[in-house]
mmCIF file of the N, C-alpha and C atoms, coordinates in Angstrom:
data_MODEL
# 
_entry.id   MODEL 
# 
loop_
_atom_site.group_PDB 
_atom_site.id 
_atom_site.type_symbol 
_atom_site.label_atom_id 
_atom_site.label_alt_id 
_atom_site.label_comp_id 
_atom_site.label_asym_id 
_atom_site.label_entity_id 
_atom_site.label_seq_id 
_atom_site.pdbx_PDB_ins_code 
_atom_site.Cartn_x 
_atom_site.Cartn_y 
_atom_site.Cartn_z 
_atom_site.occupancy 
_atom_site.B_iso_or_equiv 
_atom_site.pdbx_formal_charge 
_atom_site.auth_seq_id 
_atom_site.auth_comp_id 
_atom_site.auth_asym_id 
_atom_site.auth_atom_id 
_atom_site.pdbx_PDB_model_num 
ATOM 1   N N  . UNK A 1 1  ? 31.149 37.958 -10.044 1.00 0.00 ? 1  UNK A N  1 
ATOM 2   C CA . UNK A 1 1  ? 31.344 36.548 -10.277 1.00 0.00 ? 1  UNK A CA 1 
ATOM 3   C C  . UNK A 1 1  ? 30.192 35.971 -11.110 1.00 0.00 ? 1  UNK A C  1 
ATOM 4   N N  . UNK A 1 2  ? 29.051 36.389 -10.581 1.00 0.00 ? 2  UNK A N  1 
ATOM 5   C CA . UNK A 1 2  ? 27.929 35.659 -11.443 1.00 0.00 ? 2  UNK A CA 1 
ATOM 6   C C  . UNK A 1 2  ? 27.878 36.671 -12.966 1.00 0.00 ? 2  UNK A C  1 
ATOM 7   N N  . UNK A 1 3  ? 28.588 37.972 -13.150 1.00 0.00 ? 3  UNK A N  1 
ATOM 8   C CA . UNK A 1 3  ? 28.399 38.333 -14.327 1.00 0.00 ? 3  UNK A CA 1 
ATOM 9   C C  . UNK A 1 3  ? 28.781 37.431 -15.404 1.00 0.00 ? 3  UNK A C  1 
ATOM 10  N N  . UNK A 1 4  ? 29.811 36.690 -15.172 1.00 0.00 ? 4  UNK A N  1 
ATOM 11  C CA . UNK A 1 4  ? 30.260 35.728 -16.199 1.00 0.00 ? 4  UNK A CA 1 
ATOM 12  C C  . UNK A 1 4  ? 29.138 34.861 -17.108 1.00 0.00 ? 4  UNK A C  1 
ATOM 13  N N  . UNK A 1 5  ? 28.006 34.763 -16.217 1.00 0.00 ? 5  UNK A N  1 
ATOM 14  C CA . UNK A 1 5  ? 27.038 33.946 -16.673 1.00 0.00 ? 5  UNK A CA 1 
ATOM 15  C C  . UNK A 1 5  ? 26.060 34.284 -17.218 1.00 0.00 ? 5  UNK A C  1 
ATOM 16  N N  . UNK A 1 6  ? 25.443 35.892 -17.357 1.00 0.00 ? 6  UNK A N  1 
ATOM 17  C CA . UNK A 1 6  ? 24.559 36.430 -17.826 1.00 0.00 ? 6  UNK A CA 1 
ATOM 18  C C  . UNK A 1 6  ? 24.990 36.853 -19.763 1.00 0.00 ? 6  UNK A C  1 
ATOM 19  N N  . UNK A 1 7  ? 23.854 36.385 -20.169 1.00 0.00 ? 7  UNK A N  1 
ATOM 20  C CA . UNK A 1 7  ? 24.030 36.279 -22.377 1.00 0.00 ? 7  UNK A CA 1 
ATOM 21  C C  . UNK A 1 7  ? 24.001 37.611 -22.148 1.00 0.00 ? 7  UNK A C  1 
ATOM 22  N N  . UNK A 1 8  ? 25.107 37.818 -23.280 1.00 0.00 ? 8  UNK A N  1 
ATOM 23  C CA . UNK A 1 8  ? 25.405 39.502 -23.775 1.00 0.00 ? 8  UNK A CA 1 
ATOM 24  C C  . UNK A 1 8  ? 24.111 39.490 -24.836 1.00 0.00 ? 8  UNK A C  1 
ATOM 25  N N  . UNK A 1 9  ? 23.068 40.262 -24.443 1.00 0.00 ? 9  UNK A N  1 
ATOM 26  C CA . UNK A 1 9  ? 22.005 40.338 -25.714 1.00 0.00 ? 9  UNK A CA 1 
ATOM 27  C C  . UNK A 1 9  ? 23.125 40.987 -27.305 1.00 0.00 ? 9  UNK A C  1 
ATOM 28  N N  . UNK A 1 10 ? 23.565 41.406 -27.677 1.00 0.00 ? 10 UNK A N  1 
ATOM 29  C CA . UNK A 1 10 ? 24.229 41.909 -28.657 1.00 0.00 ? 10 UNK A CA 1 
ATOM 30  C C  . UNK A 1 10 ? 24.238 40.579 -29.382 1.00 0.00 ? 10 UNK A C  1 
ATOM 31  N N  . UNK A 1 11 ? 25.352 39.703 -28.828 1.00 0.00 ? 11 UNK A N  1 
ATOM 32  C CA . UNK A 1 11 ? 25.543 38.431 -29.115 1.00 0.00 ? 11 UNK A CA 1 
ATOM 33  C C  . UNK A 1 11 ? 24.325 37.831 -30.169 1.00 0.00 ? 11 UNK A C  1 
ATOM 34  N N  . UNK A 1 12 ? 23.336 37.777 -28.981 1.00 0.00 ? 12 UNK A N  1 
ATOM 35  C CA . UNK A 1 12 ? 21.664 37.119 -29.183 1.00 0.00 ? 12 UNK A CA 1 
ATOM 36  C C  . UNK A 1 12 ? 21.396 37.634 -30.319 1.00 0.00 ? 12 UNK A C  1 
ATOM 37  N N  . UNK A 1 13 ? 21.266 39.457 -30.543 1.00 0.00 ? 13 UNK A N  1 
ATOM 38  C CA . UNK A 1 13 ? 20.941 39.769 -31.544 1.00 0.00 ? 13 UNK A CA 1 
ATOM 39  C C  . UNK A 1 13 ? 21.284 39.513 -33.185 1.00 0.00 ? 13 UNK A C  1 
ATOM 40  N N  . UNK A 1 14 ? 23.022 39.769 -32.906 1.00 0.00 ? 14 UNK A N  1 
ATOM 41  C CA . UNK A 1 14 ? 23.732 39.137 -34.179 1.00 0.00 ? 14 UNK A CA 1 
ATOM 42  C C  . UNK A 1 14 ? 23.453 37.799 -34.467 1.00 0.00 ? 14 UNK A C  1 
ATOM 43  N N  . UNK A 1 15 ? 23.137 36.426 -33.442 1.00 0.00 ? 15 UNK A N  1 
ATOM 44  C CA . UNK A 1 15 ? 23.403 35.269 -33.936 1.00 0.00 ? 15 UNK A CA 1 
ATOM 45  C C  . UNK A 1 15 ? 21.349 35.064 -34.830 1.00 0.00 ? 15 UNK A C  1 
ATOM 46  N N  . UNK A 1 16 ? 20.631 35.994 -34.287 1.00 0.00 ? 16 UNK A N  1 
ATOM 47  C CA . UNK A 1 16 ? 19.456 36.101 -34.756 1.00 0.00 ? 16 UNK A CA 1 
ATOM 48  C C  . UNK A 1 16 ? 19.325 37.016 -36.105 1.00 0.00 ? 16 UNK A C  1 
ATOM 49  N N  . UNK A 1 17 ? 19.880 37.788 -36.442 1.00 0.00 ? 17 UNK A N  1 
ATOM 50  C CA . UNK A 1 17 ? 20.235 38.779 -37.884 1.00 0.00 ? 17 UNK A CA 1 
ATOM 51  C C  . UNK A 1 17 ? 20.890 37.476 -38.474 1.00 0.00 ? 17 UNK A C  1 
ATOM 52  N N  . UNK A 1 18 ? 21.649 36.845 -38.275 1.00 0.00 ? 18 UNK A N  1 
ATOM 53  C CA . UNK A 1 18 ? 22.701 35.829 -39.344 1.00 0.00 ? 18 UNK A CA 1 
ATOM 54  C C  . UNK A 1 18 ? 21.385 34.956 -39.661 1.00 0.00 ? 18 UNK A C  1 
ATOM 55  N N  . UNK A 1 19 ? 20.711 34.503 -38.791 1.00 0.00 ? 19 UNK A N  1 
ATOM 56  C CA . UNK A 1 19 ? 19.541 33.260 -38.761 1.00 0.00 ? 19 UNK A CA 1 
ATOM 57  C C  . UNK A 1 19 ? 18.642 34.006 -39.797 1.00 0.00 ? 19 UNK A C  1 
ATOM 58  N N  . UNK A 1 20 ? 18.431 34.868 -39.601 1.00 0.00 ? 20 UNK A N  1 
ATOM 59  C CA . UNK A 1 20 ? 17.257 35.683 -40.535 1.00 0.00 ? 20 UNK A CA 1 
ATOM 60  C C  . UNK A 1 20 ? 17.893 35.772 -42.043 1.00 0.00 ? 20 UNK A C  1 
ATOM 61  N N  . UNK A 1 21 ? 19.155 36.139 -42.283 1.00 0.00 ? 21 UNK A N  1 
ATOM 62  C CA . UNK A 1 21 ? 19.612 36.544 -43.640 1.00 0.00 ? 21 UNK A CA 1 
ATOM 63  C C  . UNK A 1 21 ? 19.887 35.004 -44.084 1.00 0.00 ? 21 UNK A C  1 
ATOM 64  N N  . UNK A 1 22 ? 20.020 34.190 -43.252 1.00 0.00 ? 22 UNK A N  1 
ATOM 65  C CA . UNK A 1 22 ? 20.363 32.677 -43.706 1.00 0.00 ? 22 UNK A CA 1 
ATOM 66  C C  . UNK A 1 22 ? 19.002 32.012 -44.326 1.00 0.00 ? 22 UNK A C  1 
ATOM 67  N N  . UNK A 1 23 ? 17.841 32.536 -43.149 1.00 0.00 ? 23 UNK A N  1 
ATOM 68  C CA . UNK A 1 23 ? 16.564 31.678 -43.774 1.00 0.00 ? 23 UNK A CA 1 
ATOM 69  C C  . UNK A 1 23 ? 16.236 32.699 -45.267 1.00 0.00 ? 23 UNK A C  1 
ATOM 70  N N  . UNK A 1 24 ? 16.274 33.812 -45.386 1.00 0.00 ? 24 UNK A N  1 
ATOM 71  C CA . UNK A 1 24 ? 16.132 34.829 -46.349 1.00 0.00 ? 24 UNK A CA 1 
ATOM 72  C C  . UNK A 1 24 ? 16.633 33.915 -47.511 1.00 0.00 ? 24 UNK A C  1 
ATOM 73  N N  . UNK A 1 25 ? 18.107 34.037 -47.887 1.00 0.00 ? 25 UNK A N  1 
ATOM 74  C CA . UNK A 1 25 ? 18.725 33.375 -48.283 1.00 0.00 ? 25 UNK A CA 1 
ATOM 75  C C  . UNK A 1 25 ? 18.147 32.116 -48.901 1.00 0.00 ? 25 UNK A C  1 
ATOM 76  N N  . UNK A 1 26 ? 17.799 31.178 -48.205 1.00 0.00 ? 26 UNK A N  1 
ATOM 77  C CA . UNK A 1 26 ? 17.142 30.221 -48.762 1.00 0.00 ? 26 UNK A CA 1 
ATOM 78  C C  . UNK A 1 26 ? 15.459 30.032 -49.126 1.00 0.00 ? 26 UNK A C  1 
ATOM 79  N N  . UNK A 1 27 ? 14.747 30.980 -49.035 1.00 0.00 ? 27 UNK A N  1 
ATOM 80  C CA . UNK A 1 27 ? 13.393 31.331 -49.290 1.00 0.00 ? 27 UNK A CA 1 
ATOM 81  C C  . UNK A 1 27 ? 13.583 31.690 -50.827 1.00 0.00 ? 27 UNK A C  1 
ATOM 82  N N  . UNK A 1 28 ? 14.882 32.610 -51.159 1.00 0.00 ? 28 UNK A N  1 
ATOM 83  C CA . UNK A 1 28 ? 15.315 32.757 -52.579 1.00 0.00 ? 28 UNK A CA 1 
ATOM 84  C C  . UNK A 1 28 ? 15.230 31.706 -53.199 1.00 0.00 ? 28 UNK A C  1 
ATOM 85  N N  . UNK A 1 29 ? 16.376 30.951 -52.829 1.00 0.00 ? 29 UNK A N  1 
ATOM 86  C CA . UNK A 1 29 ? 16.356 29.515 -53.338 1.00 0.00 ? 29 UNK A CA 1 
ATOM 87  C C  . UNK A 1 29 ? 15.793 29.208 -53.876 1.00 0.00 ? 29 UNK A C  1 
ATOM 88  N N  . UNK A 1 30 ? 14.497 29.088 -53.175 1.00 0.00 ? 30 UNK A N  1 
ATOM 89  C CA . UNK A 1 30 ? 13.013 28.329 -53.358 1.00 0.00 ? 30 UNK A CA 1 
ATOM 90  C C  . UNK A 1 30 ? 12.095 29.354 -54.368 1.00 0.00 ? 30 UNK A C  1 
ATOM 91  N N  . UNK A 1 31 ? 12.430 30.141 -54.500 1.00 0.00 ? 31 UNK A N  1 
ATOM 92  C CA . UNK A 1 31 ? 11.844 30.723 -55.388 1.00 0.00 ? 31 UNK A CA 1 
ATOM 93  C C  . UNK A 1 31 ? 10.444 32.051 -54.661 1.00 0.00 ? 31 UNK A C  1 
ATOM 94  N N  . UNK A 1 32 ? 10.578 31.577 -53.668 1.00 0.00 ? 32 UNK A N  1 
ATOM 95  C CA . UNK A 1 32 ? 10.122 32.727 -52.240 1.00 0.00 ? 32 UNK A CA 1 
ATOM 96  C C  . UNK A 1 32 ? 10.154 33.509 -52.808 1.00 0.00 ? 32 UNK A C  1 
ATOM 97  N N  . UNK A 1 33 ? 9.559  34.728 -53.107 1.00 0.00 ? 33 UNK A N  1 
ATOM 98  C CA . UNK A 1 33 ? 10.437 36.062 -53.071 1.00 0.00 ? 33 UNK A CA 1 
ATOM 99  C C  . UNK A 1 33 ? 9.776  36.612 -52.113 1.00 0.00 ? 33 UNK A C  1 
ATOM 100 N N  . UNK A 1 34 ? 8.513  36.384 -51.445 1.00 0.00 ? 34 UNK A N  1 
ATOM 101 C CA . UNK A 1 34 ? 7.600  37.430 -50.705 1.00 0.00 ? 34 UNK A CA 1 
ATOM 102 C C  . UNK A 1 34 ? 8.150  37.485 -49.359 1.00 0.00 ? 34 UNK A C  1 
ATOM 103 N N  . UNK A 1 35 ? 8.723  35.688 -48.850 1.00 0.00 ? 35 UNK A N  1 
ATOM 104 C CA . UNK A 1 35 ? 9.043  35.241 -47.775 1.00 0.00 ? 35 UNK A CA 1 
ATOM 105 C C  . UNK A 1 35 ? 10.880 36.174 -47.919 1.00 0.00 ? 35 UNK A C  1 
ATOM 106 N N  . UNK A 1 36 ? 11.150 36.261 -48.877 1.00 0.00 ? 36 UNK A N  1 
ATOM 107 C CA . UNK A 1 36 ? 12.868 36.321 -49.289 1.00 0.00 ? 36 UNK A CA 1 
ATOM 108 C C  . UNK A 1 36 ? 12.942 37.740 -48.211 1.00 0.00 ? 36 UNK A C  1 
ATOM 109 N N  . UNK A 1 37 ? 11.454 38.791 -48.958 1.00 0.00 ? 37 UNK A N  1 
ATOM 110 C CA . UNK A 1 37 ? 11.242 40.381 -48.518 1.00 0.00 ? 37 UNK A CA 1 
ATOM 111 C C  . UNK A 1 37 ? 11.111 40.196 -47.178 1.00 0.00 ? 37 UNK A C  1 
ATOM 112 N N  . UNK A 1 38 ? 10.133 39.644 -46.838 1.00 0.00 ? 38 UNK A N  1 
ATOM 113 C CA . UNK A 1 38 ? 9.634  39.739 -45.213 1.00 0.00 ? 38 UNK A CA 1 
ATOM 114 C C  . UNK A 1 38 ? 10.801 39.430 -44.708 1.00 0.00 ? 38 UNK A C  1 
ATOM 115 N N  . UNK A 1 39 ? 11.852 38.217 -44.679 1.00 0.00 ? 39 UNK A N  1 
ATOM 116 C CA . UNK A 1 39 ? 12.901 38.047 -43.775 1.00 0.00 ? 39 UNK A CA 1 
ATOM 117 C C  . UNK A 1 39 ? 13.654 38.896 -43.729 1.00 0.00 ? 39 UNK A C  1 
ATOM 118 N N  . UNK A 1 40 ? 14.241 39.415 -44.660 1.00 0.00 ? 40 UNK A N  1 
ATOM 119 C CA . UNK A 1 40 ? 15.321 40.274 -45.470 1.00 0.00 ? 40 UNK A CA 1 
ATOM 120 C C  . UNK A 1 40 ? 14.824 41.762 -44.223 1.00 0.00 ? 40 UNK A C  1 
ATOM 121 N N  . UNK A 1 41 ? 13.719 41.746 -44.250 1.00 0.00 ? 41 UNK A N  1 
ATOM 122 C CA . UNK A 1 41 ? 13.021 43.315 -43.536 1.00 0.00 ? 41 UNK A CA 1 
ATOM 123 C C  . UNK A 1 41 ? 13.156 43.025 -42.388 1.00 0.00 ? 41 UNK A C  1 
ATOM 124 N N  . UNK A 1 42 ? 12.986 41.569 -41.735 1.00 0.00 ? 42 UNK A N  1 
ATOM 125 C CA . UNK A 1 42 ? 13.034 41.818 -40.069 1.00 0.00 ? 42 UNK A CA 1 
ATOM 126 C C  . UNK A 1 42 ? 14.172 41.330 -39.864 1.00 0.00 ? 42 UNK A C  1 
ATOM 127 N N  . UNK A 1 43 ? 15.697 40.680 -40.925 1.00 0.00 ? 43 UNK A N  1 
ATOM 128 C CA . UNK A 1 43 ? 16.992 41.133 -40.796 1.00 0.00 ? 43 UNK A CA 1 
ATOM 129 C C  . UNK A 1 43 ? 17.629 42.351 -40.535 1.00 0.00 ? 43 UNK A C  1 
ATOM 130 N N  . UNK A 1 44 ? 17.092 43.221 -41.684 1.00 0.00 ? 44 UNK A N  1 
ATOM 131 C CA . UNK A 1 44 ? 17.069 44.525 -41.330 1.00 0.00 ? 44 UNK A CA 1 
ATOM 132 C C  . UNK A 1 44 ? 16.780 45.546 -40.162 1.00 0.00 ? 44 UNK A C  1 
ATOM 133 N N  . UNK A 1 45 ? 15.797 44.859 -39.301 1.00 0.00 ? 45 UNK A N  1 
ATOM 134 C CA . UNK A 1 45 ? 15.453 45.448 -38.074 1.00 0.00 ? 45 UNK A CA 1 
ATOM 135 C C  . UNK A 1 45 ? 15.991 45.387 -36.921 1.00 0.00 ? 45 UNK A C  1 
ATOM 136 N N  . UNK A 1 46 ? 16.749 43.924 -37.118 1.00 0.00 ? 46 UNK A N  1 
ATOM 137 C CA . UNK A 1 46 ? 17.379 43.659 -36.146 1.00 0.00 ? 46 UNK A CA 1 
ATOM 138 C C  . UNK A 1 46 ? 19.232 43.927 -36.133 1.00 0.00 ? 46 UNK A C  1 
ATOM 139 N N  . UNK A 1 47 ? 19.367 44.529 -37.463 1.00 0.00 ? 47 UNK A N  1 
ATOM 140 C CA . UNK A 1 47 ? 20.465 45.014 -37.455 1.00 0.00 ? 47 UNK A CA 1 
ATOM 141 C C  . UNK A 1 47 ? 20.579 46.372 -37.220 1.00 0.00 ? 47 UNK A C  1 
ATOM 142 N N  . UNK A 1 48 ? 19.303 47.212 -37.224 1.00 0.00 ? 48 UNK A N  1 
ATOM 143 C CA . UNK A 1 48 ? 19.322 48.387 -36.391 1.00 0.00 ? 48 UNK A CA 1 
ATOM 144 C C  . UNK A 1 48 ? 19.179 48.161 -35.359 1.00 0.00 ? 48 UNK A C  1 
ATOM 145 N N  . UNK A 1 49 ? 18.836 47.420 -34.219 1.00 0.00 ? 49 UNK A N  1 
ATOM 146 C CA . UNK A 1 49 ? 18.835 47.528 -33.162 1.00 0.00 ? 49 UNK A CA 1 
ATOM 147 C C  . UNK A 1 49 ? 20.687 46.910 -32.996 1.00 0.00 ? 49 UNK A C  1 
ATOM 148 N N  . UNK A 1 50 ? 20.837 46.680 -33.647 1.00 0.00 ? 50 UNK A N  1 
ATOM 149 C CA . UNK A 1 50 ? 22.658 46.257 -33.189 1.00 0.00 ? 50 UNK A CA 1 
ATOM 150 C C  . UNK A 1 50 ? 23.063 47.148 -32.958 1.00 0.00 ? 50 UNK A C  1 
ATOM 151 N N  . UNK A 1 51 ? 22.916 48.108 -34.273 1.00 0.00 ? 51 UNK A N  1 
ATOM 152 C CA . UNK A 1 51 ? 23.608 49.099 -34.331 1.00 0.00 ? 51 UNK A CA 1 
ATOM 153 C C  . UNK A 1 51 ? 23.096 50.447 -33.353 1.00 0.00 ? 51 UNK A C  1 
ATOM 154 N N  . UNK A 1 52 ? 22.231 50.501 -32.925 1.00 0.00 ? 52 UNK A N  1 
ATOM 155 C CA . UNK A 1 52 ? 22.052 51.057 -31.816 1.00 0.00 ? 52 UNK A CA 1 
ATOM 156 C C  . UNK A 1 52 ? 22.465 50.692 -30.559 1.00 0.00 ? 52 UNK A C  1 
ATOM 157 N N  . UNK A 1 53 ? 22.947 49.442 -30.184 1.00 0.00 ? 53 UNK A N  1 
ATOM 158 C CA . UNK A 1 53 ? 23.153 49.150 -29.200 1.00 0.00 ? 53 UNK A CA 1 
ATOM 159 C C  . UNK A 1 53 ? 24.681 49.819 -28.862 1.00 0.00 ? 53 UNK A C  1 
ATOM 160 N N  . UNK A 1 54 ? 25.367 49.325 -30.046 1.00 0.00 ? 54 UNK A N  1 
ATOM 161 C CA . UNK A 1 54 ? 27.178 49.233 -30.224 1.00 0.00 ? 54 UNK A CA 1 
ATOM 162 C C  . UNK A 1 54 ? 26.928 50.871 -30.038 1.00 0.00 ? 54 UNK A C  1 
ATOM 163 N N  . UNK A 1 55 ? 26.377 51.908 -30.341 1.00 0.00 ? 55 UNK A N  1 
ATOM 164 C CA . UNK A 1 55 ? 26.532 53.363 -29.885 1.00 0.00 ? 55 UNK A CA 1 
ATOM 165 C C  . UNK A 1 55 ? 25.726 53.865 -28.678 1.00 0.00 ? 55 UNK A C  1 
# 
């Protein structure tokens, strides 16, 4: 009964990879590129841990 209420980390992770490629994304914009790399890399990190999870 109380499982209903506990956050699926997966979830957490994906809605935090979208946040990262979104701020990435707009660091371009701006003409960022260093900030564009760094996000872009700990997007990247956190989409391996997705993908480790889902297997």
């Amino acid at each position: 009964m109380l499982g209903m209420f506990k956050s699926d980390p997966l979830k957490k992770l994906q809605k935090d990879y979208e946040k990262k490629l979104e701020q990435a994304m707009e660091a371009s914009r701006n003409g960022d590129m260093r900030a564009n790399a760094e996000l872009t890399e700990e997007a990247e990190a956190l989409r391996e841990k997705i993908e480790q999870l889902k297997s």
